[in-house]
N, C-alpha and C positions, 0 to 999 in steps of 0.2 A: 228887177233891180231893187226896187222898193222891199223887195221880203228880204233880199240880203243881207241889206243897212244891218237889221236891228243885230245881226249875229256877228259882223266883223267889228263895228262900234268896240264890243267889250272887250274884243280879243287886241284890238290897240291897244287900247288904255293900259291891258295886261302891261303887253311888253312895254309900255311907256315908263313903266312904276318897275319893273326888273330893270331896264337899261340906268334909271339914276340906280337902284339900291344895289349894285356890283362892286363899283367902285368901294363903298363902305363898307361891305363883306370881308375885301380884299385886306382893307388896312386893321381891318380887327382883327383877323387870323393871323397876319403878321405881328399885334402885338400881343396874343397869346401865346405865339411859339416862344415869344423871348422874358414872358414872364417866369419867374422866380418859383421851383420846386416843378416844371414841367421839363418833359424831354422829349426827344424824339424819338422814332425808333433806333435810330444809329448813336444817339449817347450813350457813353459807358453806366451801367450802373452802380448807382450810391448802395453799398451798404448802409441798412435801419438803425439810425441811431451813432454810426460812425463818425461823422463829418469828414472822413477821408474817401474818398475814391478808391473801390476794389481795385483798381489799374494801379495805379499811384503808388498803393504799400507797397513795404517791400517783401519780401519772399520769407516765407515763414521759418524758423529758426530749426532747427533739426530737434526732434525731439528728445530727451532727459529720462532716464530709466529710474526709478527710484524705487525701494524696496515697498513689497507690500504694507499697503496703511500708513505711506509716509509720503504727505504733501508736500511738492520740490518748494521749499523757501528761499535757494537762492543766498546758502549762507558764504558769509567773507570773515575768513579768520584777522583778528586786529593783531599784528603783533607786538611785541614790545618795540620800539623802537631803536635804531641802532645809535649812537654817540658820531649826531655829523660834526663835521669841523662848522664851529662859527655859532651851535645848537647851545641849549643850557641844558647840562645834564638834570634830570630827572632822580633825586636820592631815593633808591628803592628803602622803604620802611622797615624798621625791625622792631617786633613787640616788644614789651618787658617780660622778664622769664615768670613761668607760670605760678611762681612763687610770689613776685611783686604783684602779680594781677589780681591772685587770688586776697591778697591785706588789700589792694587798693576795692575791690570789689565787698569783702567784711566790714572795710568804712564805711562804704557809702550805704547796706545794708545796716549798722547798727546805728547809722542817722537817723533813716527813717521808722516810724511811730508805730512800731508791731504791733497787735493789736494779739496776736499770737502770743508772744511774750512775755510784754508787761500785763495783759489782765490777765494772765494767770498766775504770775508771780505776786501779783495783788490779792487775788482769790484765796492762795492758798495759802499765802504766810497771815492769814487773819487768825485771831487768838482759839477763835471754834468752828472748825468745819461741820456745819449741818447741810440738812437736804436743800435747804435754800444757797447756801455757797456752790453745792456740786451741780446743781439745777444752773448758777451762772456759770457755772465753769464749762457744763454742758454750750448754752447760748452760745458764748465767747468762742468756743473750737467751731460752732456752728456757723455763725458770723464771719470767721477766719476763713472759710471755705474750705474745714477739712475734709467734710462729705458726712455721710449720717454713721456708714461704718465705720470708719478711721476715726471718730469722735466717741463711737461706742464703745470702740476698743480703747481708746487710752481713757476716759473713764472710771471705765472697768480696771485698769491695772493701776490707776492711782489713788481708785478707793481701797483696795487690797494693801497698795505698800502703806497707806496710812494708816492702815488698822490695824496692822503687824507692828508696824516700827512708829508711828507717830510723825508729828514734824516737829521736829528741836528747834529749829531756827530757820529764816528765812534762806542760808547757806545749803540748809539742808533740803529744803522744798526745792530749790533752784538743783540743785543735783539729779534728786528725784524725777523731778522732770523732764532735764536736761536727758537722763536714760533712756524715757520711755519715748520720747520725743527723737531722738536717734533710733530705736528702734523701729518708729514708725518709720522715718524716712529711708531707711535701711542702704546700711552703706553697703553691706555684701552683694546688692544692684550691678552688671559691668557696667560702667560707664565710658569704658573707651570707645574709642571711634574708628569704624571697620576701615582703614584709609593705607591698609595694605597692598601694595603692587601684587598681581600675581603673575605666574610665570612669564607671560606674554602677554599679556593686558594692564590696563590700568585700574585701580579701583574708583568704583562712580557711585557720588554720593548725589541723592536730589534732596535741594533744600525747599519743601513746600507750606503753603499755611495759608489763612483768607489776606484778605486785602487789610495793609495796613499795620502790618505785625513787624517790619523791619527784616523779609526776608534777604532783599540783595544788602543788605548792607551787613546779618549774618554772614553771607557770603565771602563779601570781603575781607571780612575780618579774622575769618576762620582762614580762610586761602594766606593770610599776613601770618598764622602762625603756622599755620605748613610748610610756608615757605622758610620760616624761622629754624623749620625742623630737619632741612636739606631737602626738601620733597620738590621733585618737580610738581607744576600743579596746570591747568589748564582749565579756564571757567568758561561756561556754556550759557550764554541766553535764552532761555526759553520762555523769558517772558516777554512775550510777542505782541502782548497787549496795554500795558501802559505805559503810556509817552516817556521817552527819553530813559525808559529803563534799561534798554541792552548799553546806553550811553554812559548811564551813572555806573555800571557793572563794568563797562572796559574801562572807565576812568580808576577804579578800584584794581584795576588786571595794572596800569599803567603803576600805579601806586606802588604794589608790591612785588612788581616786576612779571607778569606770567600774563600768557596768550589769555584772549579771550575771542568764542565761536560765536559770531551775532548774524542775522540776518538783516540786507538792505531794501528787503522790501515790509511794506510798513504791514501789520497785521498777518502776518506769512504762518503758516502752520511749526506749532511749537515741539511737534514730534520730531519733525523734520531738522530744524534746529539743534534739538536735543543728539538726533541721531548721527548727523554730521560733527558733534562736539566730540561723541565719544571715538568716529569713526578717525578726528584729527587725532585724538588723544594716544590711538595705538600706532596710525602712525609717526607719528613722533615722540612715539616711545617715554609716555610722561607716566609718577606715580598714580596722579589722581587727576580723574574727573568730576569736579562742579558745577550740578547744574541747575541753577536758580529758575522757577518756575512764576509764571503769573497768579496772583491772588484770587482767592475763587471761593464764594461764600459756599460751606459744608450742604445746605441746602437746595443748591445748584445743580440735578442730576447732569444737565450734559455737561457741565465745566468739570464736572466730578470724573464723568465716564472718559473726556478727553484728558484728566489729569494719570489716569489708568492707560489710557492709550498711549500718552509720552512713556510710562514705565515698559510696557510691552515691546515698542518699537526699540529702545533701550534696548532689552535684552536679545533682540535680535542679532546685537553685536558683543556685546560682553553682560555680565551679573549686574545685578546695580545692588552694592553692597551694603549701604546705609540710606535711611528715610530718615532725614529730620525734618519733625513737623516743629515749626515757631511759634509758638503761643506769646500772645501778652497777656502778661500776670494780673493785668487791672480789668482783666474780662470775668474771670474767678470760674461760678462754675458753666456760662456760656463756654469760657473755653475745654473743659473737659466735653461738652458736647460736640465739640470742634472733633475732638483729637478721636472721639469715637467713629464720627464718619469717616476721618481720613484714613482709621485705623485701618477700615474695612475694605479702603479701593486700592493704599500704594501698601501697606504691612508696613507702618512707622516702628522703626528700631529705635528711632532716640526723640528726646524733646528738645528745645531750645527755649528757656522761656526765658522773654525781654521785659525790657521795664519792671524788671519786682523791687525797686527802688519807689518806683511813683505808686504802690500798693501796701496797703497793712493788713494784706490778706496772704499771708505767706501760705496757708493750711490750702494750695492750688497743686504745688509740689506734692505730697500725698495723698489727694486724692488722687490725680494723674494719674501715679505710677500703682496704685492701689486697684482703679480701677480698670486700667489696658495691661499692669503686666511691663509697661515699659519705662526704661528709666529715664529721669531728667538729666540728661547730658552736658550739657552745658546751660550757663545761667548770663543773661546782660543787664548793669546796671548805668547804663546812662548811653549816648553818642560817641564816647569817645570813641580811640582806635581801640584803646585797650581797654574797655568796659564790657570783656564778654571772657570767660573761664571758665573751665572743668567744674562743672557742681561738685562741690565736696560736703558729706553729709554732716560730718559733725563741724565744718564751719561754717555750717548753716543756720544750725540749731544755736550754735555759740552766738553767732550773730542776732539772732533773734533774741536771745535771752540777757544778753548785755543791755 
């Protein structure tokens, strides 16, 4: 009995020390099960990252076909609204005819302080032209940002007329120049604007250009004289990326009476947009398609390749007949390097250039069109409705030289 002892002894005390520590087992398992982020095996499981319950969603939405390379954005056409009873009518806008725009737009150009202009009209009505006058005449066009050729070339044809003919009088230099100055900016350019319907389609213009240049509000203003022109017109958001822009463009659609294609999801793909603009455009049988694009620095390859990709998905449905790229004229020759990348991805047909009121560097106009081959289309001298018109070449020059 005595050899026993020493071997059942330990195996009490065992079980003595398991029969208290059960009970505590018991009540700690029970509050693990109930703490926060564990389950059992019969809980439904959480989707990663969801905060909803896979059970709980609801049933997934049937899916949307959308043409090749075109992300569904989910667009909602705004339309004009209709006249309720008890509403305040909305007065859709009418420009001034293209004749008031163009004097009001020569004022506000012969205000500001050419630099174009008057130092040449200083230069050359001096009593003796030497190499030192035509060396500042050279600077001054330089300065002007005609570019190195278009500088070389007028020059060249105003040291020839003054060795032939002389200069009589300051009437006479200003003619002189006034010539060759018209010739450089060359009015036999077209300057219309491709905004003809074709048989079954609409014609579709994209207005594009970097950040900052006043594209939707070109927009606007151009669609106010379409409108002026009996054109049905429909504008497109495509600019998907900065705040409150498809908002400020359908407030300009509400303005001058015409639908505008936005998208309600925020950031949404701008091809898609774009594609759904033109796709409303045929059917509802309108002349033209507007489609205002987001700003996107020249230097940007993928903002670039995606401004190429809105063009493409574009044509899937109809031509897209005019590119106006927007330049501001206070960028001088930054923006000629603008218009040569964009030249390259959408084939810009026209220019738009804004602000040449807050610049004395007119000589941006001729290089432009000098170096792409394409003409400056229209011109904007201020905010207003009606501070944007047809570039006309010799009241441009006229304006400068006043």
């Amino acid at each position: 009995m005595n050899d026993i002892l020493p071997i059942i002894l330990p195996i009490l005390a065992v079980l003595v020390v398991l029969g208290a520590l059960i009970p505590v087992l018991m009540k700690t398992r029970k509050n693990v099960k109930n703490y926060p982020g564990t389950r059992d095996a019969n809980d439904p499981v959480q989707a990663r990252g969801a905060g909803t319950l896979v059970e709980d969603r609801p049933a997934p939405a049937p899916e949307r076909s959308a043409p090749d390379g075109v992300g569904l954005a989910g667009p909602e056409t705004v339309e004009v609204p209709d006249n309720a009873a008890g509403l305040e009518t909305v007065p859709v806008e009418t420009p001034l005819p293209v004749a008031g725009r163009l004097t009001r737009l020569r004022e506000r150009l012969v205000k500001s302080n050419t630099i174009l202009g008057k130092g040449l009209l200083a230069l050359l009505s001096a009593d003796k032209i030497d190499e030192n006058v035509w060396d500042e005449v050279e600077e001054t066009l330089l300065l002007a940002d005609l570019g190195t050729e278009p500088t070389m070339q007028l020059v060249d044809a105003l040291r020839e007329r003054v060795k032939v003919i002389g200069t009589r009088s300051p009437e006479h230099v200003k003619a002189l120049l006034r010539e060759e100055l018209i010739k450089l900016v060359d009015p036999t350019m077209d300057r219309s604007l491709n905004v003809q319907r074709h048989a079954d389609k609409p014609a579709v213009m994209m207005v594009v250009g970097v950040n900052g240049v006043g594209k939707t509000t070109t927009v606007g203003k151009l669609a106010r004289v379409l409108v002026a022109e009996d054109k049905d017109v429909l504008l497109g958001a495509a600019d998907t990326f900065r705040a409150a822009a498809a908002e400020q463009l359908a407030t300009w659609g509400q303005r001058v009476g015409v639908p505008t294609v936005k998208s309600d999801i925020e950031g949404a793909d701008p091809a898609s947009v774009a594609y759904e603009a033109v796709k409303a455009g045929i059917d509802q049988e309108v002349d033209v398609v507007m489609i205002d694009t987001a700003g996107r620095l020249q230097n940007k390859v993928g903002l670039m390749d995606e401004l190429g990709k809105v063009k493409r998905v574009i044509e899937k449905l109809a031509e897209v007949d005019e590119v106006l790229l927007v330049l501001d004229a206070t960028t001088g020759q930054n923006g000629l390097n603008q218009a040569r990348v964009f030249a390259e991805v959408v084939n810009i047909t026209g220019i738009v250039l804004t602000k040449l009121d807050g610049t004395a560097k007119g000589g941006i106009v001729v290089a432009i069109q000098k170096s792409l081959g394409v003409p400056v289309k229209l011109i904007g001298l201020g905010e207003g409705a009606d501070d944007l018109a047809p570039f006309d070449a010799e009241a441009f020059v006229d304006a400068l030289l006043n």
